[in-house]
PDB file with one MODEL, atoms N, CA, C and O in Angstrom:
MODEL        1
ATOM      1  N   UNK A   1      -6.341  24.877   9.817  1.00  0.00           N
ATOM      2  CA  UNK A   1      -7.001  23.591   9.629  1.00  0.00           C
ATOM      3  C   UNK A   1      -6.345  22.844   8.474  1.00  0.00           C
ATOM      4  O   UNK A   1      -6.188  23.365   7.370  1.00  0.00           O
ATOM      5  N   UNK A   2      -5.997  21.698   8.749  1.00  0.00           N
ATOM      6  CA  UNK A   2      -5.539  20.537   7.272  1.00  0.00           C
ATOM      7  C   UNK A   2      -6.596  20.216   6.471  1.00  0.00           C
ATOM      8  O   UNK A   2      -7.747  19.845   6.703  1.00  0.00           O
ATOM      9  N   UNK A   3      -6.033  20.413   5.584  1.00  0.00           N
ATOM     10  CA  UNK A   3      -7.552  19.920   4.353  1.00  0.00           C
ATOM     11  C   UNK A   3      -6.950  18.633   4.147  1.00  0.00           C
ATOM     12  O   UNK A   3      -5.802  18.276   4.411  1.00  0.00           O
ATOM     13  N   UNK A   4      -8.324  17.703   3.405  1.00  0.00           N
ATOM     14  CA  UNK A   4      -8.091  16.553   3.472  1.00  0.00           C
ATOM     15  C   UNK A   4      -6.629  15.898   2.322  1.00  0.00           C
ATOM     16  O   UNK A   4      -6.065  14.804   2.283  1.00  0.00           O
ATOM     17  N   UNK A   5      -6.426  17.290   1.449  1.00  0.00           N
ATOM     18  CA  UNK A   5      -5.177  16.883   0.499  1.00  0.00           C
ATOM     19  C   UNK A   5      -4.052  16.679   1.186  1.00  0.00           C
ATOM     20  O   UNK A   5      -3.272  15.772   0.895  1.00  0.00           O
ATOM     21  N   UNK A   6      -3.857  17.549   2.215  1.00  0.00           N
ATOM     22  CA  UNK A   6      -2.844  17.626   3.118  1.00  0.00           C
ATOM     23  C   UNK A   6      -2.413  16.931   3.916  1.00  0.00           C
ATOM     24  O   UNK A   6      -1.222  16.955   4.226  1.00  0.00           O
ATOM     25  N   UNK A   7      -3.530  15.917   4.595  1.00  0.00           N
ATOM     26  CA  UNK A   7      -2.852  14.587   5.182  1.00  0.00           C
ATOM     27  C   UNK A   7      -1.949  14.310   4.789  1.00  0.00           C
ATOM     28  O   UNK A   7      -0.910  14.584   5.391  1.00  0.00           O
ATOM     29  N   UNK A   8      -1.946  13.489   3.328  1.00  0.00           N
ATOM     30  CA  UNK A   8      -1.099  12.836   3.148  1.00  0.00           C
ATOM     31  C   UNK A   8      -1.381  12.946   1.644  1.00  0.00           C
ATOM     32  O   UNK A   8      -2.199  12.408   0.898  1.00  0.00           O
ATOM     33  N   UNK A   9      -0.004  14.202   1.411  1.00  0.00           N
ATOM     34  CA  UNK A   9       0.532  14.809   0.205  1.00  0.00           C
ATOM     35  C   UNK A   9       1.008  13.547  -1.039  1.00  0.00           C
ATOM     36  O   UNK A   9       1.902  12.750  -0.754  1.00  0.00           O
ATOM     37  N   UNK A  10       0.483  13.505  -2.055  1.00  0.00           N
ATOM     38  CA  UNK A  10       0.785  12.827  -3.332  1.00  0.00           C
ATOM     39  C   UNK A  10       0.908  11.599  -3.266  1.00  0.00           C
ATOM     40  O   UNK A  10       1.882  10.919  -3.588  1.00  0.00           O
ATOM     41  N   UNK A  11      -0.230  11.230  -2.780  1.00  0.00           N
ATOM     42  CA  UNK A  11      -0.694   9.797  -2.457  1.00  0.00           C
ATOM     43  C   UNK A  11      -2.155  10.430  -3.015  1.00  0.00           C
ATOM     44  O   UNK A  11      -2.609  11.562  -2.849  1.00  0.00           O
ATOM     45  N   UNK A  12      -2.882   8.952  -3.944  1.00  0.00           N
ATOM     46  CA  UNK A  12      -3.937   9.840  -4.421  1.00  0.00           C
ATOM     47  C   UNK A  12      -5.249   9.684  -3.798  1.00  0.00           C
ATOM     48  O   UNK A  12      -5.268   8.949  -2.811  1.00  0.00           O
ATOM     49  N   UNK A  13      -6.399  10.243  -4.179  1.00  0.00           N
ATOM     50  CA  UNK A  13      -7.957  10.670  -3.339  1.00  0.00           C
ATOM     51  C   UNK A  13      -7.847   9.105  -2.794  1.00  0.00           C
ATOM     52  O   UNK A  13      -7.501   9.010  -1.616  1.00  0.00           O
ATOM     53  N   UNK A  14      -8.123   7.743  -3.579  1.00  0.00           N
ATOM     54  CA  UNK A  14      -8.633   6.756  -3.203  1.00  0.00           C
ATOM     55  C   UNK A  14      -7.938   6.274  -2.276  1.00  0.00           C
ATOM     56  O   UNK A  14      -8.438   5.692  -1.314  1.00  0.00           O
ATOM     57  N   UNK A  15      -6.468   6.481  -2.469  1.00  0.00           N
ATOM     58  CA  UNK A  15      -5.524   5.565  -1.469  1.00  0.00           C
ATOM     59  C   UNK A  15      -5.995   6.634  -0.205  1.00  0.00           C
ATOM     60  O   UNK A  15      -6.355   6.074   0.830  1.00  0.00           O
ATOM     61  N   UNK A  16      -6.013   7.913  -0.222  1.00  0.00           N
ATOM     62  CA  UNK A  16      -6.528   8.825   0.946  1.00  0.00           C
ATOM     63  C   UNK A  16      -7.385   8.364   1.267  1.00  0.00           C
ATOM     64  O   UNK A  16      -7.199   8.300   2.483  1.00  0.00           O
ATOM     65  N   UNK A  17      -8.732   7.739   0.981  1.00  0.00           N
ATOM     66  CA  UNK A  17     -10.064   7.385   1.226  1.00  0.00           C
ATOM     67  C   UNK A  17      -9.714   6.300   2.372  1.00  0.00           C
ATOM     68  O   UNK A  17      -9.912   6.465   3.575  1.00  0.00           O
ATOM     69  N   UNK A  18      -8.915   4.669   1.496  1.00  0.00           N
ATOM     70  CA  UNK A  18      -8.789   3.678   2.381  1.00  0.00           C
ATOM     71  C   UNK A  18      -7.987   4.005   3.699  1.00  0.00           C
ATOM     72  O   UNK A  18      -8.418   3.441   4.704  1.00  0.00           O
ATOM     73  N   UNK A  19      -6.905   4.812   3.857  1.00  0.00           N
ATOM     74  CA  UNK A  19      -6.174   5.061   4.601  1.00  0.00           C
ATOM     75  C   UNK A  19      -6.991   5.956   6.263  1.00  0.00           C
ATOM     76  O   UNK A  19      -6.874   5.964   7.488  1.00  0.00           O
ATOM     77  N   UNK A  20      -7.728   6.528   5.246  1.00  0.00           N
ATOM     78  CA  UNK A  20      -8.940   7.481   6.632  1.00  0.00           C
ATOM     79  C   UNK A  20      -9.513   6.468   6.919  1.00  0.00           C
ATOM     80  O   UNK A  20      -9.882   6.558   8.090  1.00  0.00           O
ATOM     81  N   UNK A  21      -9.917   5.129   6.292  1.00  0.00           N
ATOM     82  CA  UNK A  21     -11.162   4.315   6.721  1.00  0.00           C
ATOM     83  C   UNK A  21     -10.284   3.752   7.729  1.00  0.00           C
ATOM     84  O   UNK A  21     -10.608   3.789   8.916  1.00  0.00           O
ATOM     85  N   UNK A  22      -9.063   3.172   7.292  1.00  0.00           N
ATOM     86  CA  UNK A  22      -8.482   1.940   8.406  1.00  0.00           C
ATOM     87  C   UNK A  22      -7.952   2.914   9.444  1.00  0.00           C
ATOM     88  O   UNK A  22      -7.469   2.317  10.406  1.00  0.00           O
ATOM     89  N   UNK A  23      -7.905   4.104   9.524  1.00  0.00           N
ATOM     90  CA  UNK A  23      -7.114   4.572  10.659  1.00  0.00           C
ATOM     91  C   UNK A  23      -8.618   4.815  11.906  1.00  0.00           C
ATOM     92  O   UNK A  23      -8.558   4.815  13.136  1.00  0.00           O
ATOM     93  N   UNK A  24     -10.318   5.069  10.669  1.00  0.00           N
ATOM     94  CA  UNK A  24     -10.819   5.132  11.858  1.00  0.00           C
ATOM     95  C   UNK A  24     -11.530   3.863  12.510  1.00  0.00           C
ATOM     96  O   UNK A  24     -12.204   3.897  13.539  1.00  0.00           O
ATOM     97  N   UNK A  25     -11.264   2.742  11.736  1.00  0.00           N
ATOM     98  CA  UNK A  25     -11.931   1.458  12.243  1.00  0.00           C
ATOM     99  C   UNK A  25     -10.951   0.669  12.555  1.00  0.00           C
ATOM    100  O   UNK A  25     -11.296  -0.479  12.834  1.00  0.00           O
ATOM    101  N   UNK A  26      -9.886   0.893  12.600  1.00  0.00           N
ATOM    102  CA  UNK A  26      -8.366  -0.260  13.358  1.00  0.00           C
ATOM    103  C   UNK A  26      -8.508  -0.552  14.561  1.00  0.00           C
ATOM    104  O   UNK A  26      -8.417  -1.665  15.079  1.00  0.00           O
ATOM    105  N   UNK A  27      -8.845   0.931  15.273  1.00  0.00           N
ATOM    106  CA  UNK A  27      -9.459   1.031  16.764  1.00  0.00           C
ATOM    107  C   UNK A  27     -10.012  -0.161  17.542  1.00  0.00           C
ATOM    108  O   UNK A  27      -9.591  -0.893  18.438  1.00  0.00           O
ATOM    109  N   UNK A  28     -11.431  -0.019  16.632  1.00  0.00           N
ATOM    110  CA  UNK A  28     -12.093  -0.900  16.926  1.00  0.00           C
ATOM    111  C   UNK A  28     -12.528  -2.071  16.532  1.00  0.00           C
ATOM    112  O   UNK A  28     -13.567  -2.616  16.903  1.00  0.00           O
ATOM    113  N   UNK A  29     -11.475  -2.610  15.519  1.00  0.00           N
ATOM    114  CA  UNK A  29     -11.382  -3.753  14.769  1.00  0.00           C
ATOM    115  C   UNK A  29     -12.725  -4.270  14.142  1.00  0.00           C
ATOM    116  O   UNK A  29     -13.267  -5.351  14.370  1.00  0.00           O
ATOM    117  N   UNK A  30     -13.136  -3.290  13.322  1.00  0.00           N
ATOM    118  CA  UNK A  30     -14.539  -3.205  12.639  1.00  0.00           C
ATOM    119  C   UNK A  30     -14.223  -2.490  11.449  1.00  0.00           C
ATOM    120  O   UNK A  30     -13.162  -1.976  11.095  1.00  0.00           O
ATOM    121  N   UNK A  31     -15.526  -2.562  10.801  1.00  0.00           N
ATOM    122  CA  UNK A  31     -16.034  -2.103   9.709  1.00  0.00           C
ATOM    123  C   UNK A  31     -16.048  -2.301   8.601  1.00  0.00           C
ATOM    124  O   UNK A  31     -16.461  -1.585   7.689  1.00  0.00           O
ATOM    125  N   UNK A  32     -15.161  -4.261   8.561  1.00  0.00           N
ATOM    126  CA  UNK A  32     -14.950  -5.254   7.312  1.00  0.00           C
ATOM    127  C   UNK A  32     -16.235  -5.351   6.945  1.00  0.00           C
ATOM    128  O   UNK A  32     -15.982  -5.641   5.776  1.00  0.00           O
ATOM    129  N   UNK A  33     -17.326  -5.347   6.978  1.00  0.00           N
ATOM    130  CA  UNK A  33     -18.731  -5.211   6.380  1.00  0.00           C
ATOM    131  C   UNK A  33     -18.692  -4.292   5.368  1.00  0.00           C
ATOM    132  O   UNK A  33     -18.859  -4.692   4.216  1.00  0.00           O
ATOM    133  N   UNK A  34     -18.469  -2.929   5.629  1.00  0.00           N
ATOM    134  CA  UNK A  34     -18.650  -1.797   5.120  1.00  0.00           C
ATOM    135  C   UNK A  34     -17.847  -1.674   3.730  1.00  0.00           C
ATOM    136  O   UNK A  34     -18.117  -0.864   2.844  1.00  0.00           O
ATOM    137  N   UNK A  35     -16.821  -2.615   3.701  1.00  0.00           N
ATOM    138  CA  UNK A  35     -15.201  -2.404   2.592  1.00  0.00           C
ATOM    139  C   UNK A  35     -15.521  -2.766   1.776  1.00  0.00           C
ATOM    140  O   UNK A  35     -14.765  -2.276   0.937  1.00  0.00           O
ATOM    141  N   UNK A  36     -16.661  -3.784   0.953  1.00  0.00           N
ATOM    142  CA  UNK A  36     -16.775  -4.180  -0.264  1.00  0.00           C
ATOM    143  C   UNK A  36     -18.149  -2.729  -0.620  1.00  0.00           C
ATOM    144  O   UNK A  36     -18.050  -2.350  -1.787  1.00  0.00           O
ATOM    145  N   UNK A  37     -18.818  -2.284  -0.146  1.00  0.00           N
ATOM    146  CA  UNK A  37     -20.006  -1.166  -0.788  1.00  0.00           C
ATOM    147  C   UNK A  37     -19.196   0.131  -0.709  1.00  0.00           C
ATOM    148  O   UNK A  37     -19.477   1.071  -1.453  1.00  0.00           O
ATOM    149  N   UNK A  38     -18.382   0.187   0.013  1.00  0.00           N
ATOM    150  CA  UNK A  38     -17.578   1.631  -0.022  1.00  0.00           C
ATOM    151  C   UNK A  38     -16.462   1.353  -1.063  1.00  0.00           C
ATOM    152  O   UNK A  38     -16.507   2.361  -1.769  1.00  0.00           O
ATOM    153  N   UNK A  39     -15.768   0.782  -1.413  1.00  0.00           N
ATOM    154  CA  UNK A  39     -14.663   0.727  -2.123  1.00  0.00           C
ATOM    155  C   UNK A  39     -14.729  -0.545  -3.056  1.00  0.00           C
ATOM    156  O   UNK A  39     -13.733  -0.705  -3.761  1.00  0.00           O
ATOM    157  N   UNK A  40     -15.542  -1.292  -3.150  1.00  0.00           N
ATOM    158  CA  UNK A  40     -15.837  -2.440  -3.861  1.00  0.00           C
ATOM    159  C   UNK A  40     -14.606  -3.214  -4.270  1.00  0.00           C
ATOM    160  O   UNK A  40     -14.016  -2.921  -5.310  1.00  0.00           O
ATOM    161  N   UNK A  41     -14.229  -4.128  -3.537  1.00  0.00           N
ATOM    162  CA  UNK A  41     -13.366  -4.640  -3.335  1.00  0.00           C
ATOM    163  C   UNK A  41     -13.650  -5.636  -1.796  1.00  0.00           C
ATOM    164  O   UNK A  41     -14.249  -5.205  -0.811  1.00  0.00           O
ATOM    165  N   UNK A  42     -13.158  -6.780  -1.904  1.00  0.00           N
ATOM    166  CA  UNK A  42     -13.211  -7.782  -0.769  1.00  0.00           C
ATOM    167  C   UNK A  42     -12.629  -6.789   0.608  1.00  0.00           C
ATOM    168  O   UNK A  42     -12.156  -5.665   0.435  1.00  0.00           O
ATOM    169  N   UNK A  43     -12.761  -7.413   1.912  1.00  0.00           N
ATOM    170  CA  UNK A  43     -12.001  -6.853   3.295  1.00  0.00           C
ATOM    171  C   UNK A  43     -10.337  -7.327   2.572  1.00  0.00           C
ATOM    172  O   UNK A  43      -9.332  -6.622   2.485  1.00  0.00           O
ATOM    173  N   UNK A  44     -10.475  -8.310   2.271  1.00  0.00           N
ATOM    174  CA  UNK A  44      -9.134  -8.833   2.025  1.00  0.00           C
ATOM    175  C   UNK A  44      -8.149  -8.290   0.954  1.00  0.00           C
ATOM    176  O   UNK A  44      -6.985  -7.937   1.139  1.00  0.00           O
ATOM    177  N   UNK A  45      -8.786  -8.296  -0.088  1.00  0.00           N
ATOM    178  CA  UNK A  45      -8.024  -7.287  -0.991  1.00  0.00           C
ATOM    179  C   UNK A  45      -7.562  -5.912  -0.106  1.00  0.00           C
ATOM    180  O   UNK A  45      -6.387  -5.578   0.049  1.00  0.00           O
ATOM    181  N   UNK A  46      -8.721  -5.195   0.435  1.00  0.00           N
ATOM    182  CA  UNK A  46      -8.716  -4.129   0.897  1.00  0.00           C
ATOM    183  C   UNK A  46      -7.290  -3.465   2.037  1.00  0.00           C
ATOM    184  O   UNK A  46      -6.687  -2.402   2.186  1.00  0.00           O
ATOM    185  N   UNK A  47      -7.279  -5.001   2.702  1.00  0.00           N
ATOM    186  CA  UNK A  47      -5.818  -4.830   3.340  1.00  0.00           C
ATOM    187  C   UNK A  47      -4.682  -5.278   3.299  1.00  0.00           C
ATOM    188  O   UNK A  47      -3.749  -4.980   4.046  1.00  0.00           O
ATOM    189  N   UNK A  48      -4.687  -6.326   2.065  1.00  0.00           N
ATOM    190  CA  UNK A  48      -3.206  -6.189   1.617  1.00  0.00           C
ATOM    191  C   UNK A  48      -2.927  -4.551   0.823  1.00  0.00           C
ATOM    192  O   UNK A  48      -1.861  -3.936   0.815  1.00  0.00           O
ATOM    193  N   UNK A  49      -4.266  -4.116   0.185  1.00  0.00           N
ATOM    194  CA  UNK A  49      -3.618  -3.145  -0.879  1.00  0.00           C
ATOM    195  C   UNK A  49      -3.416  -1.973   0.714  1.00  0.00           C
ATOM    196  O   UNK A  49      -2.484  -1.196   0.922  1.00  0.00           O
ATOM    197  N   UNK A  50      -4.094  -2.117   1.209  1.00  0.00           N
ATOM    198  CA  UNK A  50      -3.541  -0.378   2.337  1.00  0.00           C
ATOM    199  C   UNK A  50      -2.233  -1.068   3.026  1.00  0.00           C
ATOM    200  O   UNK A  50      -1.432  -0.169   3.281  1.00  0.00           O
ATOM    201  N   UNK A  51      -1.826  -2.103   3.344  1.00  0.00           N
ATOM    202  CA  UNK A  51      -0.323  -2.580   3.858  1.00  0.00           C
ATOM    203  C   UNK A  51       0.522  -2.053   2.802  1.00  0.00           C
ATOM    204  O   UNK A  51       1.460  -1.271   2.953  1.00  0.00           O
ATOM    205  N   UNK A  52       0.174  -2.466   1.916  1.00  0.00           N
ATOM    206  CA  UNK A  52       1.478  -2.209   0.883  1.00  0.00           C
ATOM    207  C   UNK A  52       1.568  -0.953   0.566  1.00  0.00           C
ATOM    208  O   UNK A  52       2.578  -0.485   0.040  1.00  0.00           O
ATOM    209  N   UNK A  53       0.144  -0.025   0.952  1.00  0.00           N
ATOM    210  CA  UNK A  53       0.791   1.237   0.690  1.00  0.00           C
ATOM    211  C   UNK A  53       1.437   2.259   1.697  1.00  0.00           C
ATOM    212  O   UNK A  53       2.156   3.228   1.453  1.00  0.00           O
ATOM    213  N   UNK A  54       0.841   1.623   3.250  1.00  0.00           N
ATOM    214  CA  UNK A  54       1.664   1.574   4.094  1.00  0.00           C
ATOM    215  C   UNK A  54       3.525   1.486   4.395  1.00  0.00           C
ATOM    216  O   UNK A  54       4.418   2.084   4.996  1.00  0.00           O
ATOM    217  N   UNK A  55       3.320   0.412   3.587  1.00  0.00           N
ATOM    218  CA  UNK A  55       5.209  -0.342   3.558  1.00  0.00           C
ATOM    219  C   UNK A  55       5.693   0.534   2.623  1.00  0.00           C
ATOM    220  O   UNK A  55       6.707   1.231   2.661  1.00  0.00           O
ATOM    221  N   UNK A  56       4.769   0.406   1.698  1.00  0.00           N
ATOM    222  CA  UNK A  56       5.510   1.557   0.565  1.00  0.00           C
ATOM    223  C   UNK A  56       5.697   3.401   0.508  1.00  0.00           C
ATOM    224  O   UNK A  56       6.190   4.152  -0.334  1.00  0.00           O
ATOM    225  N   UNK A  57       5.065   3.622   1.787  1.00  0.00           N
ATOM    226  CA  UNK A  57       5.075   5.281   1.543  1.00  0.00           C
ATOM    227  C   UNK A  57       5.180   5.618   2.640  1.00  0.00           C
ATOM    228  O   UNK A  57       4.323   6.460   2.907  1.00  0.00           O
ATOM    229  N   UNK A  58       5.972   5.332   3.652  1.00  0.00           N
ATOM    230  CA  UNK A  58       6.335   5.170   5.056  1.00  0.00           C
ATOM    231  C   UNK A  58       6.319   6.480   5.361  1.00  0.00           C
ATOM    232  O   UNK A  58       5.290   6.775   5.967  1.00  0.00           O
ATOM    233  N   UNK A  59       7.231   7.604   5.137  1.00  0.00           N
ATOM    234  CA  UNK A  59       7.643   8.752   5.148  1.00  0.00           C
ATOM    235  C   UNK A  59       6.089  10.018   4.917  1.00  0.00           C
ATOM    236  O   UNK A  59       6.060  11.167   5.358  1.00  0.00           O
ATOM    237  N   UNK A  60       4.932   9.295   4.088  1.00  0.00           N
ATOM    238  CA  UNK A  60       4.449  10.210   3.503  1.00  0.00           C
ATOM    239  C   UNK A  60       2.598   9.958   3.941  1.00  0.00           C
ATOM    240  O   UNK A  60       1.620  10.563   3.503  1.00  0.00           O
ATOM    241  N   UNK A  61       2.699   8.539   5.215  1.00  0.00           N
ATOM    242  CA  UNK A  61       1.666   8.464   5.977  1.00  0.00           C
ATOM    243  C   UNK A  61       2.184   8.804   7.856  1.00  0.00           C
ATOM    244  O   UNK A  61       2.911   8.348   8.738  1.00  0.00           O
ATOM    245  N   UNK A  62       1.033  10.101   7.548  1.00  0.00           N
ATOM    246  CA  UNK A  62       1.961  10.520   9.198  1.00  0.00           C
ATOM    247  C   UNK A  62       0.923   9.909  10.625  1.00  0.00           C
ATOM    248  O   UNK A  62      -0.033  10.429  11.200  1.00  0.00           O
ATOM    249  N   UNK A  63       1.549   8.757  10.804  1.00  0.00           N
ATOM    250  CA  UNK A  63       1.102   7.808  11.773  1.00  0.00           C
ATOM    251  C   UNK A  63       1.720   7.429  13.157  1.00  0.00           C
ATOM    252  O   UNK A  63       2.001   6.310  12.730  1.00  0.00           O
ATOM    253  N   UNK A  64       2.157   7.389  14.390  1.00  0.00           N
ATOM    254  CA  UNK A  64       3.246   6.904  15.320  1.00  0.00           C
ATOM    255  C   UNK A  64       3.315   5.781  15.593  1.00  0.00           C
ATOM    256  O   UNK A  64       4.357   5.261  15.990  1.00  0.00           O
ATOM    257  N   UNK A  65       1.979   5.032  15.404  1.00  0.00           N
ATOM    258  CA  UNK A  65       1.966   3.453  15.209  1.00  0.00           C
ATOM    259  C   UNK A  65       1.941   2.485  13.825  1.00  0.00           C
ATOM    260  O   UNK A  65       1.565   1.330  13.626  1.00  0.00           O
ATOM    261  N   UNK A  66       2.575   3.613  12.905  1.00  0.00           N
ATOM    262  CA  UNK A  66       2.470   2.820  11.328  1.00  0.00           C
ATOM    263  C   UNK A  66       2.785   1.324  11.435  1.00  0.00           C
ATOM    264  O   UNK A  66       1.947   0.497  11.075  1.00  0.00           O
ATOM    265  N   UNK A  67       4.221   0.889  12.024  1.00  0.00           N
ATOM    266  CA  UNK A  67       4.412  -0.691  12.093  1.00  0.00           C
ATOM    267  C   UNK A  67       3.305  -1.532  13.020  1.00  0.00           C
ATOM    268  O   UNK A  67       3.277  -2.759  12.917  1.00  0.00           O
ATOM    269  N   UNK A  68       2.412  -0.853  13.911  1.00  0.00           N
ATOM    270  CA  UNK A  68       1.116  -1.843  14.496  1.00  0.00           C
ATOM    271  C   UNK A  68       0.241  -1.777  13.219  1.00  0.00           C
ATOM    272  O   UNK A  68      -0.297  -2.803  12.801  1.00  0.00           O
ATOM    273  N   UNK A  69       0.089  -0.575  12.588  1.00  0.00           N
ATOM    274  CA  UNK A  69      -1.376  -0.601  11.476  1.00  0.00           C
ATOM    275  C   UNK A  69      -0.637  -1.642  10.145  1.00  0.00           C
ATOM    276  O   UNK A  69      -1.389  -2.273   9.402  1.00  0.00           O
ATOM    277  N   UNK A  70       1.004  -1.715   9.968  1.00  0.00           N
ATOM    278  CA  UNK A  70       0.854  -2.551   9.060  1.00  0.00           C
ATOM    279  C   UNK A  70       0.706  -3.901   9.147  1.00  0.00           C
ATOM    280  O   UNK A  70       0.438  -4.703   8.252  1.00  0.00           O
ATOM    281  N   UNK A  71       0.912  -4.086  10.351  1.00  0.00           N
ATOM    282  CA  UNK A  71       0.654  -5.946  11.178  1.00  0.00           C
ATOM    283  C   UNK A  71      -0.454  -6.257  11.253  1.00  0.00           C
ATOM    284  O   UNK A  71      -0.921  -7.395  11.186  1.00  0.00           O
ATOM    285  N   UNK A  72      -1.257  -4.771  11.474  1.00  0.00           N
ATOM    286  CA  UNK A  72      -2.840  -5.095  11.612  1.00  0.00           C
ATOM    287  C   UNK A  72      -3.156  -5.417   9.858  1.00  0.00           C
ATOM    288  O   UNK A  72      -3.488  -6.594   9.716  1.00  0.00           O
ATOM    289  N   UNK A  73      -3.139  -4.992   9.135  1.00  0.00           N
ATOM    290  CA  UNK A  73      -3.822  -4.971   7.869  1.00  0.00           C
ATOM    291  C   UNK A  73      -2.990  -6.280   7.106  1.00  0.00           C
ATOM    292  O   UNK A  73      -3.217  -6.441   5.907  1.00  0.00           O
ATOM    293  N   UNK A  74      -2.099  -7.145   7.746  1.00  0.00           N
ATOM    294  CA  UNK A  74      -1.317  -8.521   7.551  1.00  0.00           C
ATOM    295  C   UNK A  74      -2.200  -9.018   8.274  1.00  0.00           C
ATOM    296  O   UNK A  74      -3.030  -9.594   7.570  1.00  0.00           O
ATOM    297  N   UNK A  75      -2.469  -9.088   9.537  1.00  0.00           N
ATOM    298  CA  UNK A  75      -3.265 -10.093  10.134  1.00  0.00           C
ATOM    299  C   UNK A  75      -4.607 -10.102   9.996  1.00  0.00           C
ATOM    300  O   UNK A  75      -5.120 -11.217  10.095  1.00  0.00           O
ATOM    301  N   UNK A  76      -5.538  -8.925   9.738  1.00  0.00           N
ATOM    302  CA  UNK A  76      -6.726  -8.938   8.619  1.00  0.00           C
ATOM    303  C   UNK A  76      -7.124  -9.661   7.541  1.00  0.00           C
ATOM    304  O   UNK A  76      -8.071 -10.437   7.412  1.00  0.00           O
ATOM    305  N   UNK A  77      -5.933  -9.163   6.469  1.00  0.00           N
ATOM    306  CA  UNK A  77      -5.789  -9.881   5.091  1.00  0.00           C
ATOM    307  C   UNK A  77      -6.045 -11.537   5.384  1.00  0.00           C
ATOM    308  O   UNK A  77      -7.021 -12.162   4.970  1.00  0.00           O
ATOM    309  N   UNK A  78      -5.104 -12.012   6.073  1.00  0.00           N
ATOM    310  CA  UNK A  78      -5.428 -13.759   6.241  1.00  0.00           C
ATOM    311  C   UNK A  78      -6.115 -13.731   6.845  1.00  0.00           C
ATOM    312  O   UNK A  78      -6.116 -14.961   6.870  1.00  0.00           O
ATOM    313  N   UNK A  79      -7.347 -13.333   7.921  1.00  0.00           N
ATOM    314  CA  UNK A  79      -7.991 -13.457   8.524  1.00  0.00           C
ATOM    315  C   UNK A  79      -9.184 -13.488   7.232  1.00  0.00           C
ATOM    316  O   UNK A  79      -9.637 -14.583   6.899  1.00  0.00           O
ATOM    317  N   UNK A  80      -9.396 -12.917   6.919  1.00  0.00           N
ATOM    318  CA  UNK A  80     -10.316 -12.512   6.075  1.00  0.00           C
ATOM    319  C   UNK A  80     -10.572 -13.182   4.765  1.00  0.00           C
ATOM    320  O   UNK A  80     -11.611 -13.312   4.116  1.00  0.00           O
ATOM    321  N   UNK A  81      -9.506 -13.520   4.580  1.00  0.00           N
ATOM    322  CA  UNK A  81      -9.610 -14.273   2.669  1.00  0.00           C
ATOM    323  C   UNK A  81      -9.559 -15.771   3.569  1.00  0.00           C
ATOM    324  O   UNK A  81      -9.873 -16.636   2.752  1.00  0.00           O
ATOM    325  N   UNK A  82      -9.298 -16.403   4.875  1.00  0.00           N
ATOM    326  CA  UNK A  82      -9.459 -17.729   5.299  1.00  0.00           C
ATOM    327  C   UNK A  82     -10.920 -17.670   6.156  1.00  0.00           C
ATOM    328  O   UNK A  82     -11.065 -18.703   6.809  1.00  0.00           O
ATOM    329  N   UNK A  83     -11.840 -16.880   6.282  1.00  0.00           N
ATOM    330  CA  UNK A  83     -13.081 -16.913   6.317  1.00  0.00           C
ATOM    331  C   UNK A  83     -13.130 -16.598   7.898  1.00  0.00           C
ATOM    332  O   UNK A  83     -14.240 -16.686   8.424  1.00  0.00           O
ATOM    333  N   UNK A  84     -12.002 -16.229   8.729  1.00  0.00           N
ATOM    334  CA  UNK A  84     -11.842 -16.596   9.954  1.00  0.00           C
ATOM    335  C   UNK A  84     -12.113 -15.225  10.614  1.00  0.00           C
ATOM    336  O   UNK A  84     -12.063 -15.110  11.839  1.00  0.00           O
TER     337      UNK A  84
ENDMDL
END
């Protein structure tokens, strides 16, 4: 069994936290409600900062659709900080 450190090795608890959230609500293009009481922080903040850690740690988030989840969390971000 993978423990949850093991996902995704030296990347830390919180960035682990957002990264489990968007992989299980991308799906279903939900759960921007939930992102400011869980992580306190806007939807919008919330997905530029998981894109960039996306773009930035390519190798060390093990995903097969990483370039759809980082388009998704680009097209979120403006969606979201333009009220839309």
């Amino acid at each position: 069994m993978i423990g949850p450190n093991m996902l995704y090795p030296n990347i830390s608890e919180s960035d682990r936290s957002m990264i489990r959230y968007l992989l299980r609500w991308a799906p279903f293009d939900g759960g921007d409600d939930e992102i400011f009481p869980t992580f306190g922080i806007s939807p919008g903040t919330f997905y530029l900062r998981v894109g960039r850690l996306l773009q930035a740690e390519p190798d060390r988030i093990p995903h097969h659709n990483l370039a759809e989840l980082i388009a998704y969390c680009a097209r979120k971000a403006r969606a979201t900080s333009t009220g839309r």
